[in-house]
Structure formats: structure tokens, C-alpha cells
C-alpha positions as CSV (number, residue, x, y, z in Angstrom):
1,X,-14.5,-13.6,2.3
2,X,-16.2,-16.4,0.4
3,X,-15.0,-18.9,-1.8
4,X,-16.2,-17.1,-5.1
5,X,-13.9,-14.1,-4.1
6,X,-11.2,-17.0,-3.2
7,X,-11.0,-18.3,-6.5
8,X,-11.1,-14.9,-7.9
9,X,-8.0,-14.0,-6.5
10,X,-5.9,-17.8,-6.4
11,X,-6.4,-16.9,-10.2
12,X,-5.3,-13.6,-10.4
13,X,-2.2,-14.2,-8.5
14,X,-1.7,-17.4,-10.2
15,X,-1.7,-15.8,-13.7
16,X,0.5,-12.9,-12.5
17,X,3.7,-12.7,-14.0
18,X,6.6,-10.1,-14.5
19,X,6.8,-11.2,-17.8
20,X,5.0,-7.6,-19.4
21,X,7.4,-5.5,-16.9
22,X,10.4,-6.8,-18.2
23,X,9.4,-6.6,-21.5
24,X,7.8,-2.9,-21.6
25,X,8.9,-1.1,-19.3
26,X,12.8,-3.3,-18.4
27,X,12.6,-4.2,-15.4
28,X,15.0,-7.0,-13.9
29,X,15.0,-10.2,-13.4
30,X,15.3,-10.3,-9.7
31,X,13.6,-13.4,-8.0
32,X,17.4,-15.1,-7.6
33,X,18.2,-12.4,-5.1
34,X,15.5,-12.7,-2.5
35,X,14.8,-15.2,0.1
36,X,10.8,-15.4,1.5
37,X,9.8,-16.5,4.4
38,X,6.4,-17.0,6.1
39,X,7.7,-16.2,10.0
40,X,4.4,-15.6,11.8
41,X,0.3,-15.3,12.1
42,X,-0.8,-12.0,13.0
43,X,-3.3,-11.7,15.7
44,X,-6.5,-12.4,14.9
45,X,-8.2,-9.3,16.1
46,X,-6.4,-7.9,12.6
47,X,-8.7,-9.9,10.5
48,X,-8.0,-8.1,7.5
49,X,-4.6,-6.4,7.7
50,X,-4.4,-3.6,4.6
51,X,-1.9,-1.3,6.2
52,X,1.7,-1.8,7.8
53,X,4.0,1.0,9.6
54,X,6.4,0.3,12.0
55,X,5.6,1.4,16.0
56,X,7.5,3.8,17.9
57,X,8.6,0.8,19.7
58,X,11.6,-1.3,18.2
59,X,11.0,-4.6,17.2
60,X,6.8,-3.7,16.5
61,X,5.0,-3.0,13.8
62,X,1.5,-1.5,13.6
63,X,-1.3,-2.5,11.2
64,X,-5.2,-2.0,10.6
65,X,-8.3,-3.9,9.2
66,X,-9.7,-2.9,5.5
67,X,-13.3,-1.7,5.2
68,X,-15.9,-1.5,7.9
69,X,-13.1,-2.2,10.8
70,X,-12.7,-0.4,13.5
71,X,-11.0,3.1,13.6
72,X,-7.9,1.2,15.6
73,X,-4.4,0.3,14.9
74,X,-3.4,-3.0,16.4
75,X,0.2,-3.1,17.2
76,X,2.5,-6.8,17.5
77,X,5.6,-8.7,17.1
78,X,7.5,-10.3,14.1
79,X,5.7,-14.0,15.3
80,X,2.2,-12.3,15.5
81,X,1.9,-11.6,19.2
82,X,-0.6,-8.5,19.9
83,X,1.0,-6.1,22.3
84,X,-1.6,-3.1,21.9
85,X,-4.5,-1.9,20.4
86,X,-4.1,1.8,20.0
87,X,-7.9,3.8,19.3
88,X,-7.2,6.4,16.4
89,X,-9.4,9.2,17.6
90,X,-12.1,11.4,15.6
91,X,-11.9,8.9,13.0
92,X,-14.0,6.8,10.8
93,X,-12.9,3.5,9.0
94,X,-14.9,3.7,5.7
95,X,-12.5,1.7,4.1
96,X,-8.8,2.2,5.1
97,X,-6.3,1.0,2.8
98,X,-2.9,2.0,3.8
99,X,-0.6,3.8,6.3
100,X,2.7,5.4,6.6
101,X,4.7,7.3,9.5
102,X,7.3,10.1,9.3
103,X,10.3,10.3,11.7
104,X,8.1,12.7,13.9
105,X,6.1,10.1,14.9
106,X,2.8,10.7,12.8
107,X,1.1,8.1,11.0
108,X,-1.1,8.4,8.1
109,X,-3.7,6.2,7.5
110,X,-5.1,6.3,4.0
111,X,-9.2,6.2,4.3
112,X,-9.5,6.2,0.5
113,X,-10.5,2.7,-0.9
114,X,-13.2,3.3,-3.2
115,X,-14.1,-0.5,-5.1
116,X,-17.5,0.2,-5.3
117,X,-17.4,3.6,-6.9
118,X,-19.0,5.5,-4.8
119,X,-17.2,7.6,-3.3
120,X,-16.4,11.3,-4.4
121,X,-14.5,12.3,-1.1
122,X,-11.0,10.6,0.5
123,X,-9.0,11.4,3.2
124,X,-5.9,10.6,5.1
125,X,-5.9,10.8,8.9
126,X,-2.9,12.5,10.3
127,X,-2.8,10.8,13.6
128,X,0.1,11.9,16.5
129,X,1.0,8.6,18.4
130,X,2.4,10.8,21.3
131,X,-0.4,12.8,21.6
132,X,-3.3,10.7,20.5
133,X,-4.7,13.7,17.9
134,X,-6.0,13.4,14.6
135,X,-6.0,15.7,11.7
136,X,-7.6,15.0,8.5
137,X,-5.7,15.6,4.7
138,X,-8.8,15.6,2.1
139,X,-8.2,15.5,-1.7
140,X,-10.4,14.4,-4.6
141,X,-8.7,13.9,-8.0
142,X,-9.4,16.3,-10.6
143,X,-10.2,13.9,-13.0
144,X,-13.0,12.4,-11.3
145,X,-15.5,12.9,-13.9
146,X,-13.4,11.0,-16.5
147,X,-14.1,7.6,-17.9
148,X,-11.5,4.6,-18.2
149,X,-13.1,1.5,-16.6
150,X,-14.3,-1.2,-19.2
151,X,-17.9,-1.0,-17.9
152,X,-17.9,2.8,-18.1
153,X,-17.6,3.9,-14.9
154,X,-14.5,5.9,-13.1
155,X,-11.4,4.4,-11.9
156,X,-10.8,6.3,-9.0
157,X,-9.3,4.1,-6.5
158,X,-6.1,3.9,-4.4
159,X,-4.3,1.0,-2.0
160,X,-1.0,2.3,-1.5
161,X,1.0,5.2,0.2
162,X,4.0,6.5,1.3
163,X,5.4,9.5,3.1
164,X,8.9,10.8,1.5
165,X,10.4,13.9,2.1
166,X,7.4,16.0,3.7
167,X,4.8,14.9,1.0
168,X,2.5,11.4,0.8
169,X,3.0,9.9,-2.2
170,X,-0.4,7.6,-3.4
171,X,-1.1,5.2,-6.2
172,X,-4.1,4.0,-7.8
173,X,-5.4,0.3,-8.0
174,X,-5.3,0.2,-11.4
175,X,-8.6,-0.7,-12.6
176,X,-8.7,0.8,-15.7
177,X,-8.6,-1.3,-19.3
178,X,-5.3,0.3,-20.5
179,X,-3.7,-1.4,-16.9
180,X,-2.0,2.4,-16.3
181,X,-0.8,2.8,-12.1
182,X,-1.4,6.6,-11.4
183,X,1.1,8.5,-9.2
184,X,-0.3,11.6,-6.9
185,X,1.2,13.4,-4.4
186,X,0.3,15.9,-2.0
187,X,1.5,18.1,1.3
188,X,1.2,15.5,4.6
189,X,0.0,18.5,6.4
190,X,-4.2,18.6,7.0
191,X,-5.8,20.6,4.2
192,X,-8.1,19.8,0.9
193,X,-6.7,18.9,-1.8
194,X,-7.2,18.4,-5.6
195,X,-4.8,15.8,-7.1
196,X,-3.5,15.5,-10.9
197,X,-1.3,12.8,-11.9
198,X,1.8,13.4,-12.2
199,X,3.1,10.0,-13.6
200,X,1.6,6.6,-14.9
201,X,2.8,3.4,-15.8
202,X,1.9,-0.1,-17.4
203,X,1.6,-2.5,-14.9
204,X,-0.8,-5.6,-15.9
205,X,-1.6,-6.1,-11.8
206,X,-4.1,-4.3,-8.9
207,X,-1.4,-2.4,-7.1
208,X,-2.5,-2.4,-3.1
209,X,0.7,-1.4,-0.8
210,X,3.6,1.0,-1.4
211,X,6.5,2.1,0.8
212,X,10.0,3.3,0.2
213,X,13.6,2.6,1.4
214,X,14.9,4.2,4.8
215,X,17.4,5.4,2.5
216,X,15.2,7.1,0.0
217,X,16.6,5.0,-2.5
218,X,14.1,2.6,-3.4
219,X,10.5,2.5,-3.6
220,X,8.4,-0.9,-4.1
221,X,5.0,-1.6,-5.0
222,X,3.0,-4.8,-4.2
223,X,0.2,-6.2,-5.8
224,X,-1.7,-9.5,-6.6
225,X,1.0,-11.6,-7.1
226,X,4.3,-9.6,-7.7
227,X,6.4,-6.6,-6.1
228,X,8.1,-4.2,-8.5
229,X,10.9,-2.1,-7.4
230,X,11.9,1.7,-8.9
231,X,14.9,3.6,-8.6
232,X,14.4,7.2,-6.9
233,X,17.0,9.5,-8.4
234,X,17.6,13.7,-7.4
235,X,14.7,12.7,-4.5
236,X,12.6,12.5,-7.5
237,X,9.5,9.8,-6.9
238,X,8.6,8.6,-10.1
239,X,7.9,5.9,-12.9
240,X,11.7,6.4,-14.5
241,X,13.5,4.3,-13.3
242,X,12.3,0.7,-13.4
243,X,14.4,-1.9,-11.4
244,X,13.4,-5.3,-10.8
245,X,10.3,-6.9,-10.5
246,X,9.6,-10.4,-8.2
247,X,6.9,-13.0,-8.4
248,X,4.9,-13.0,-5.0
249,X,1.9,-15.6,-4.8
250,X,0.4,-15.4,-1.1
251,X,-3.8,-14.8,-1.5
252,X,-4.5,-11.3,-1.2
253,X,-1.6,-9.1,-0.5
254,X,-2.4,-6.4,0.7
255,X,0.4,-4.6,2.7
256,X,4.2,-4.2,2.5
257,X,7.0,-2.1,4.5
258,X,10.8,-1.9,4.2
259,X,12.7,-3.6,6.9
260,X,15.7,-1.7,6.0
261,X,17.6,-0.7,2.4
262,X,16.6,-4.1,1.3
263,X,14.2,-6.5,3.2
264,X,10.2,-6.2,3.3
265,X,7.7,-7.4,5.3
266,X,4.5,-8.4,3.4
267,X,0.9,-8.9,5.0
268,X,-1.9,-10.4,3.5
269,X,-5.9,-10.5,4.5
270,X,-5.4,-13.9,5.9
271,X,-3.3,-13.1,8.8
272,X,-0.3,-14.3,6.9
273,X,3.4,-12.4,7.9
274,X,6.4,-13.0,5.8
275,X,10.2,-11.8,5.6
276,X,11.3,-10.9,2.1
277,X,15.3,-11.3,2.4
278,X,18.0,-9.9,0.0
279,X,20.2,-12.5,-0.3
């Protein structure tokens, strides 16, 4: 990345506060209660981690490279140490954002990034860790053709994703002028799908990971410079219920899973790996 794009983001994170959260939408004052911790370097075949699950294997996580990598998952240790590189099959990374895994064993790597506009077409990869197959989930978004972007063009880009409950759960960047995070959801089974929002909130911050609680819970969502937690409530997965939100300044963030009920781990482009601990 060079310096231009640098700058671009030391100011976004800079400026980023959870001022606006707390007072539109109440969410909680919550920095107090977390502890964060740089605790390793990932290796530097993961040039660009955007995606974090954790591998079959205890104590190993699994993450990917952003745009134009290669259709792989590289899987290491909490210091950074590589201890596989596992080929996802009958793939392509255009520009792969995201991932998630269900207790099956699946993981789902979200192939939807779209900054330049120009994409009319996303998909998820549905790939089997124990037997190395992919499957592909398409969707578009039924609003596609609709205009919210400052400079007129459509919005229709996604970072984040979760699986909950049989269904992936994504969220859009957030690049339109009223700063409104979109919530979709479809079937994590392969298929084509047309997606309509079925929630939205104000959040004044690009929204580019998403996971949720082992406990189902709890959902967060990281962006340029803050995580926001939500309440889930009758297995609903919603804007509704609001419950803290949590400066987080490390350059570009770009991926975030739950440790357990209340610690994260948080990537960011620059190889960075740090422990966010509830105190």
C-alpha cells in the first residue's frame, strides 16, 4: 500500500470516535473493561490478512490475503508461526473479504469486496476442510440498481460475515452518505441468492469484520478504528440491541474473531495480531 493510502487511513482511524454511537443509537461506554494487547506478527506469506476463523486444530487460527491473493488459507499460531498453507480448491480470489466456519467443519470465505464498483456478482465459497471440496453460495442484492454513494454511484459492498444458526449473516461497508450498515442474511447452503435488507443502522465508520459469540450472545463489528458490540435476543441477529462500543486505532483493521464469550482477536493488513481481553 502506499503512503497516500497510509495517510488516508492514520486519519480515518484517528478521527474515529464512539462518540455518535452513544449518542444515537446508546451504546456503552465500554473501553474500561477491555485490556489490548499486540501478542504476535503473522507470517508474512499473509501479507494482507482480511479474514480470520479458527482451524480444526486447537490453539490455530486460519486467515487469508484481500484482493488478487491466492485462493489459499494460511493457517498459524497466537505468536504468528505458519503451520500450513491449505489450497481452497475450484476457487478464485477476486477479492476475498471475510470467512467464517460452522461446527461441521465448513468454512466460508466471503469473495464479495466490491471498492471499485464493479462488480454485479458475489459469492461465498463453501469449502470442507476434511474433504478439501468447494461449493459456491451466489447472491446479488436486490437493490443493486439503487443510488446512495455521494458521487452517484452504488454502494454495494461487504467486509464482514458470520455464520449463526444455519444461515451467514453479511454486512455492508458502509459507503453511503447517510453512514447506514446494511444487515443481509441468507441459507449457508450453495445456491443463488437475491438479498434484501433486513436491518440498518447509523454507524459513522467502514465496517470490515464481523463474528459472533460461541454462545450466540453477542455479535461485534470492527471497523476503522472502533468495535461495536449488539446484544442477540430470541436468536434474533439484529440492529436492536446496541451494547457498547470501544475505540480501536491499529492501521487498517481488517479482521476480528471471538476467542470465547468475551475476548477477540483482531488482524490488521500489516501483519499485526492482538488480544482484546475482558477485564
Amino acid at each position: 500500500m502506499n503512503k497516500l493510502m497510509y495517510l488516508w487511513f492514520a486519519v480515518k482511524t484517528v478521527f474515529c470516535t464512539c462518540q455518535p454511537d452513544h449518542k444515537i443509537n446508546d451504546f456503552k461506554k465500554v473501553r474500561a473493561h477491555y485490556k489490548i494487547s499486540k501478542i504476535g506478527k503473522l507470517p508474512t506469506i499473509a501479507s494482507e490478512s482480511s479474514g480470520l476463523a479458527k482451524s480444526t486444530k486447537p490453539g490455530l487460527f486460519l486467515t487469508h490475503n484481500d484482493s488478487g491473493g491466492k485462493a489459499a488459507l494460511y493457517e498459524f499460531d497466537l505468536s504468528g508461526k505458519l503451520a500450513l498453507t491449505k489450497t481452497v480448491p475450484d476457487a478464485v480470489n477476486v477479492d476475498w473479504e471475510d470467512m467464517t466456519s460452522d461446527a461441521e467443519g465448513n468454512y466460508y470465505i466471503g469473495d464479495f469486496g466490491n471498492n471499485g464498483i464493479a462488480r454485479k456478482d458475489f459469492q461465498i465459497y463453501k469449502y470442507a476442510d476434511s474433504t478439501a471440496r468447494t461449493q459456491k453460495i451466489s447472491f446479488q442484492y436486490a437493490a443493486q440498481h439503487s443510488v446512495d454513494r455521494p458521487d452517484g454511484r452504488p454502494t454495494f459492498d461487504s467486509e464482514s460475515l458470520f455464520y449463526y444458526q444455519k444461515n451467514l449473516y453479511i454486512f455492508s461497508k458502509n459507503w453511503g452518505k447517510n453512514k447506514f450498515v446494511k444487515l443481509y442474511a441468507m441459507p449457508a447452503e450453495p445456491g443463488n441468492y437475491t438479498l434484501t435488507a433486513k436491518d440498518s443502522i447509523q454507524i459513522n465508520s467502514q465496517v470490515t469484520a464481523a463474528d459472533v459469540s460461541p454462545d450466540g450472545k453477542t455479535f461485534a463489528l470492527l471497523t476503522y478504528g472502533k468495535i461495536l458490540m449488539f446484544g442477540i435476543t430470541d436468536n434474533g441477529i439484529d440492529f436492536k440491541k446496541p451494547l457498547g462500543c470501544f475505540r480501536f486505532v491499529s492501521k487498517q483493521n481488517e479482521a476480528l474473531i471471538f476467542l470465547n464469550n468475551t475476548d477477540m482477536l483482531v488482524t490488521n493488513e500489516q501483519g499485526d495480531i492482538f488480544r482484546i481481553t475482558y477485564k
